[in-house]
C-alpha positions as CSV (number, residue, x, y, z in Angstrom):
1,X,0.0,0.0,0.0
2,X,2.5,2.7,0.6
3,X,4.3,2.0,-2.3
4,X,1.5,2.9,-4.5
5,X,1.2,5.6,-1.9
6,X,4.6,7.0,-1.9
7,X,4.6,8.9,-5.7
8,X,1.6,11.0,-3.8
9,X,3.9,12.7,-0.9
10,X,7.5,11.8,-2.3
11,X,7.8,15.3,-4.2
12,X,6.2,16.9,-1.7
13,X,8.5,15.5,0.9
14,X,11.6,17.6,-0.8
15,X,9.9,20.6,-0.6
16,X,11.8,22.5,2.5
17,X,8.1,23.9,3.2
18,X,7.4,20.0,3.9
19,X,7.7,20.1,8.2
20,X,6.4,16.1,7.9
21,X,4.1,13.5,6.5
22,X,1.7,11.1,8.3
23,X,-0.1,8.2,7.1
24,X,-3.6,7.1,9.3
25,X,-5.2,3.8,8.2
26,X,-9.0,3.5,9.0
27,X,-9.8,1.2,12.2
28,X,-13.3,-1.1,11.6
29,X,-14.8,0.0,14.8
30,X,-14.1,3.6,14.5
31,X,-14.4,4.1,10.5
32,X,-15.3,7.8,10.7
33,X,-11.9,8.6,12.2
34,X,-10.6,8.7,8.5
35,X,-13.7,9.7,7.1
36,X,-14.5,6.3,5.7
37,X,-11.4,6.5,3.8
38,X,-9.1,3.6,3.8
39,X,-6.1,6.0,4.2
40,X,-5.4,9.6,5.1
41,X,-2.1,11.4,4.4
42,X,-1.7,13.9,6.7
43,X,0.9,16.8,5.6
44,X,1.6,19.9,7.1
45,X,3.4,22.8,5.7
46,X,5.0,26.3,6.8
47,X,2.7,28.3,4.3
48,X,0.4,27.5,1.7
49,X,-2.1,29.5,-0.5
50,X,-5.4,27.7,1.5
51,X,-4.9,27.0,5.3
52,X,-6.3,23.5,4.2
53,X,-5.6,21.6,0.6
54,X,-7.5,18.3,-0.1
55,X,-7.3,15.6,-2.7
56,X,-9.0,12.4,-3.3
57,X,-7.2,9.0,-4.5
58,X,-8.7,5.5,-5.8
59,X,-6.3,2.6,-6.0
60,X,-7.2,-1.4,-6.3
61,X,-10.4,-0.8,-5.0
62,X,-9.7,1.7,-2.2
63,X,-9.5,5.3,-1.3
64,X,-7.1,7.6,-0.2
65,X,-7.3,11.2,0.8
66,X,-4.2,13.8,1.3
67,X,-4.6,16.9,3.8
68,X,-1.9,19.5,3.1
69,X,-2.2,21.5,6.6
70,X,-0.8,25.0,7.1
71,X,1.7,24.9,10.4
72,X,-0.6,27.9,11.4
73,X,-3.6,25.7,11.2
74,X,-2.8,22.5,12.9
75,X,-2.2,25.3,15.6
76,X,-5.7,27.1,16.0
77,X,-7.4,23.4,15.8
78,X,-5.2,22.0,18.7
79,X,-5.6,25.7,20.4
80,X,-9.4,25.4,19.9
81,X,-10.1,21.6,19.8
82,X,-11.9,22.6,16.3
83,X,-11.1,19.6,14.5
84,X,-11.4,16.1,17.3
85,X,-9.4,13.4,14.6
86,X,-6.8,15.8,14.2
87,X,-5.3,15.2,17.7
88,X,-6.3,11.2,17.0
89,X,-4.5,11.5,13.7
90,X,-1.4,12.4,15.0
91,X,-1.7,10.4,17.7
92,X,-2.2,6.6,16.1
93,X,-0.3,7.8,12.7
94,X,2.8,6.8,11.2
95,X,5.3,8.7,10.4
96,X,6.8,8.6,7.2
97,X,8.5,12.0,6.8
98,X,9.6,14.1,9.7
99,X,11.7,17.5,9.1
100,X,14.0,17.9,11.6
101,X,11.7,15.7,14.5
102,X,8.9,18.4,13.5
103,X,5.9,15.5,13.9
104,X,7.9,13.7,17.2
105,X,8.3,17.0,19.2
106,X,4.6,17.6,18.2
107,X,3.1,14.5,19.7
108,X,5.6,14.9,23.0
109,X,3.9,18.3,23.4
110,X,0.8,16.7,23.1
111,X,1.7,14.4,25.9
112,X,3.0,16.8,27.8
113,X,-0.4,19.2,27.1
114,X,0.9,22.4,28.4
115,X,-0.6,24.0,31.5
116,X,-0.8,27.8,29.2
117,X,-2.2,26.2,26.6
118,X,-4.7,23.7,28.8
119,X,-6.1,26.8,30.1
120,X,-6.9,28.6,27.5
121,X,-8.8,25.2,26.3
122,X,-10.5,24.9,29.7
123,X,-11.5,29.0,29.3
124,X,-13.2,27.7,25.8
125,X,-14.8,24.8,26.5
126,X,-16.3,26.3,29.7
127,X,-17.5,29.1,28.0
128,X,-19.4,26.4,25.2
129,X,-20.7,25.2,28.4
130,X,-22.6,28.3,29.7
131,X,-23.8,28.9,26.1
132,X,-25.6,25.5,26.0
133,X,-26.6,25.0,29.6
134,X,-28.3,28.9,29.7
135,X,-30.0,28.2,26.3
136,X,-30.9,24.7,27.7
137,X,-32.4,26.0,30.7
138,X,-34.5,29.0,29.4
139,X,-35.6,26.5,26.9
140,X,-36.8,24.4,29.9
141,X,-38.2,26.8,31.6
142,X,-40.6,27.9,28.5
143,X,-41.7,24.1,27.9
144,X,-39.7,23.4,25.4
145,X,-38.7,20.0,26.5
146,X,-36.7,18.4,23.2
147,X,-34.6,21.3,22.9
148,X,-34.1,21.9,26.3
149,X,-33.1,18.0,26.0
150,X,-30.8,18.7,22.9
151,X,-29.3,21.8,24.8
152,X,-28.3,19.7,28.1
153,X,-26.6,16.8,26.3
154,X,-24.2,19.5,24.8
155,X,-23.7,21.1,27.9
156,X,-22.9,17.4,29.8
157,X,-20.5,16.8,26.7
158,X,-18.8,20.3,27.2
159,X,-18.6,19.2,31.1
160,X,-17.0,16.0,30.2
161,X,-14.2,17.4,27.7
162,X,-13.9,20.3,30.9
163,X,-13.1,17.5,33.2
164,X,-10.8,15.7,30.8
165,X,-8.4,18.6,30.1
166,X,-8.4,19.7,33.7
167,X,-6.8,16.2,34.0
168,X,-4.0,17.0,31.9
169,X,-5.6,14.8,28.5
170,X,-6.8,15.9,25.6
171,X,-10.8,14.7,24.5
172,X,-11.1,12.1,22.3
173,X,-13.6,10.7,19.3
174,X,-14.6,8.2,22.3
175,X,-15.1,11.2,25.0
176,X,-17.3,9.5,27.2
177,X,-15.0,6.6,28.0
178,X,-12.2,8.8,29.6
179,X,-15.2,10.7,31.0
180,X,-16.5,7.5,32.6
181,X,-12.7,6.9,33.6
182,X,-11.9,10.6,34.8
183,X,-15.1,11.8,36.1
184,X,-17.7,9.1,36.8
185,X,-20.2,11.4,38.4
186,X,-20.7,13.2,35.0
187,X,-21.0,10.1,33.6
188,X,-24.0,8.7,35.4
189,X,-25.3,12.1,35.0
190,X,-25.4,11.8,31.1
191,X,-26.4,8.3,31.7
192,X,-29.0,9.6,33.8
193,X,-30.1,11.6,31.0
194,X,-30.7,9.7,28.0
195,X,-31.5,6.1,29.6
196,X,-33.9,6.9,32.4
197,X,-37.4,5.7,32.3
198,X,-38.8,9.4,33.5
199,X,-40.6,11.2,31.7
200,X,-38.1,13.7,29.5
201,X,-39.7,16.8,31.5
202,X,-38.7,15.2,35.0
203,X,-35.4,13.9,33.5
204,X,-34.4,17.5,32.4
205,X,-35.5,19.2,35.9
206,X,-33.2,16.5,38.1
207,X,-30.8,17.1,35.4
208,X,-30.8,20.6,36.4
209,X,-30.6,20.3,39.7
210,X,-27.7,18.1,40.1
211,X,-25.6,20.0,37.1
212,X,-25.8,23.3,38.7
213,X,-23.2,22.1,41.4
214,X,-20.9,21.0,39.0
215,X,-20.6,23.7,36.6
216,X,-20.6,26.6,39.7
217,X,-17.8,24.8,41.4
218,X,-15.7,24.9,38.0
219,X,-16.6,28.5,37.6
220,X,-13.3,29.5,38.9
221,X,-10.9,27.0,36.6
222,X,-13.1,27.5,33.9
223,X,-13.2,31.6,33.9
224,X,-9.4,31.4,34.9
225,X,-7.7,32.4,31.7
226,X,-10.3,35.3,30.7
227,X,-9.7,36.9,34.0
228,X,-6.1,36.7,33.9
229,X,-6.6,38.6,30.9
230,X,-8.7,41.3,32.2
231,X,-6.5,42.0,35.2
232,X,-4.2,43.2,32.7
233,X,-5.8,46.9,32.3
234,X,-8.2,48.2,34.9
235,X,-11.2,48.1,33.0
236,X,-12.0,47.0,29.3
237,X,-14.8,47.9,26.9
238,X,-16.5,45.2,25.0
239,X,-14.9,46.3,22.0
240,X,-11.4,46.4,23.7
241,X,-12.0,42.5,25.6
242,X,-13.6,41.3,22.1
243,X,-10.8,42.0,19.6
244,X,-8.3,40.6,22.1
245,X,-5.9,37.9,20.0
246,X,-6.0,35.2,23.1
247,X,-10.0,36.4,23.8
248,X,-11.1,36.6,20.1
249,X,-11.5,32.6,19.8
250,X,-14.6,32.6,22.5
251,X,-16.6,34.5,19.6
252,X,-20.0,34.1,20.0
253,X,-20.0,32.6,23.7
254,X,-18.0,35.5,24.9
255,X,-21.2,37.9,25.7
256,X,-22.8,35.2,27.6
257,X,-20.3,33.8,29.3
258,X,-19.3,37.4,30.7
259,X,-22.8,37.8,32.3
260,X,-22.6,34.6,34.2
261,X,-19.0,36.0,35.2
262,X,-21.3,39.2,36.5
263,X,-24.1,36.9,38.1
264,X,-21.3,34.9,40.2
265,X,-19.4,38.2,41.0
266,X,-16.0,37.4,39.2
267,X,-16.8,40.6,36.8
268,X,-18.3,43.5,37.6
269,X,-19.8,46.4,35.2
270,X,-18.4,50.1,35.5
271,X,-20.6,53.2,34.0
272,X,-18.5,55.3,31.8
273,X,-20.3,58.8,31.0
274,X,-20.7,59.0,27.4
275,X,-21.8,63.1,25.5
276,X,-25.6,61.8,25.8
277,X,-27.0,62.7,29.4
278,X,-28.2,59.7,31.2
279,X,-26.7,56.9,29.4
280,X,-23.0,55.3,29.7
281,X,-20.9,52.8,28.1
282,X,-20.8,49.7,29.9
283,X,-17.6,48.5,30.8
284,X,-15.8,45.5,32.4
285,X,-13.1,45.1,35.4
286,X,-12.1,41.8,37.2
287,X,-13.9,42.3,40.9
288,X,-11.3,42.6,43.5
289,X,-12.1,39.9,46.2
290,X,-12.9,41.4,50.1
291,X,-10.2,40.0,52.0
């Protein structure tokens, strides 16, 4: 197989853009981890024109597909756990080119998960959290019962990846085995959830009950790495804490996430006077704690 292979990435692997070359074969029970495909070719790259290049290959009745990566990429998706298989893909690959240990110093970091970079993970995931617990809730609260129910699975699944980097891993495709592993109590929550002979309304109000807990007694963890931010200046606009380069990746969770920070006193809002009488722009500072 990787002789029919090889004429794909053997040009490419001269290239001194070329940082390394993996090759991922599918596994039976987990098929979707290469997309059905029977091989991927993972490449990444300094620079390209497209952060991401794709091609398709048929070969003695299979099918192949190369990724050309941009370094840059591969970056923001392990920064942002965007793309799940990618940390899988360099994981279980092989390697069959690696620039100066490029690939082998990536997976040891990996390993290693760094405690900058694992908070800034936890301050995502936590935020995703809020986002679909809130929504999940109001949703509940209006009668809404399927999409409240659709709401609180995400949220559990957001809790379980929270409690899974916290403990120094990185999620998986198979999340709720290390959750079951890590953080059992989350895990008979979400089994709670889905496999419970209640009705779905009575389900969802335990559900909320016994979730509340948990997700207040992360609050500081999870909030950690957008209030170390904050403490920088002494209070911050919207527009100032929005177009922040390490804040900009909570996007659409940020305005959310920052009124539960409000609600549970870790942020409080400061009235700025503005040239219209009566009204003030709302700003942000990290509440100092009464000693």
């Amino acid at each position: 197989m990787e002789d029919i292979l090889r004429p794909i990435y053997q040009e490419r692997a001269s290239q001194s853009d070329t940082l390394g070359i993996l090759k991922i074969e599918k596994k039976h029970k987990i098929a979707t981890l290469t997309d059905t495909f029977d091989v991927i070719l993972l490449m990444v790259v300094k620079e390209q024109g497209n952060p991401v290049f794709i091609k398709h290959y048929q070969y003695e009745g299979k099918k192949a597909a190369l990724h050309i990566v941009e370094e840059r990429q591969l970056q923001e998706w392990l920064l942002l756990g965007s793309n799940r298989k990618i940390v899988e893909w360099l994981y279980e690959g092989k390697i069959l080119f690696d620039r100066n240990e490029y690939m082998e110093k990536l997976r040891t970091e990996l390993q290693d998960f760094p405690f900058y970079g694992r908070k800034i993970k936890i301050g995502l995931e936590f935020a995703k959290l809020i986002r679909r617990y809130l929504d999940g809730k109001d949703f509940f609260e209006n009668g809404h019962y399927l999409d409240a129910y659709n709401h609180i699975v995400h949220s559990l699944h957001h809790l379980g990846r929270l409690a899974i980097i916290e403990d120094g891993f990185h999620p998986e495709l198979t999340v709720w085995n290390q959750v079951k592993q890590i953080e059992p109590e989350i895990f008979k929550l979400y089994e709670e959830l889905v496999k419970s002979e209640e009705s779905i309304e009575k389900r969802l109000e335990l559900l909320f009950l016994a979730s509340e807990f948990l997700i207040y007694s992360r609050s500081s963890v999870g909030a950690a790495h957008l209030l170390e931010v904050l403490e920088n200046h002494p209070q911050w606009s919207i527009e100032e804490i929005s177009s922040h380069p390490e804040i900009v990746h909570y996007g659409v969770d940020l305005g959310i996430f920052l009124e539960y920070l409000i609600e549970k006193d870790f942020i409080e809002t400061v009235d700025v006077e503005t040239k219209g009488q009566g009204i003030y722009h709302r700003c942000y500072q990290v509440k100092q704690k009464k000693n």
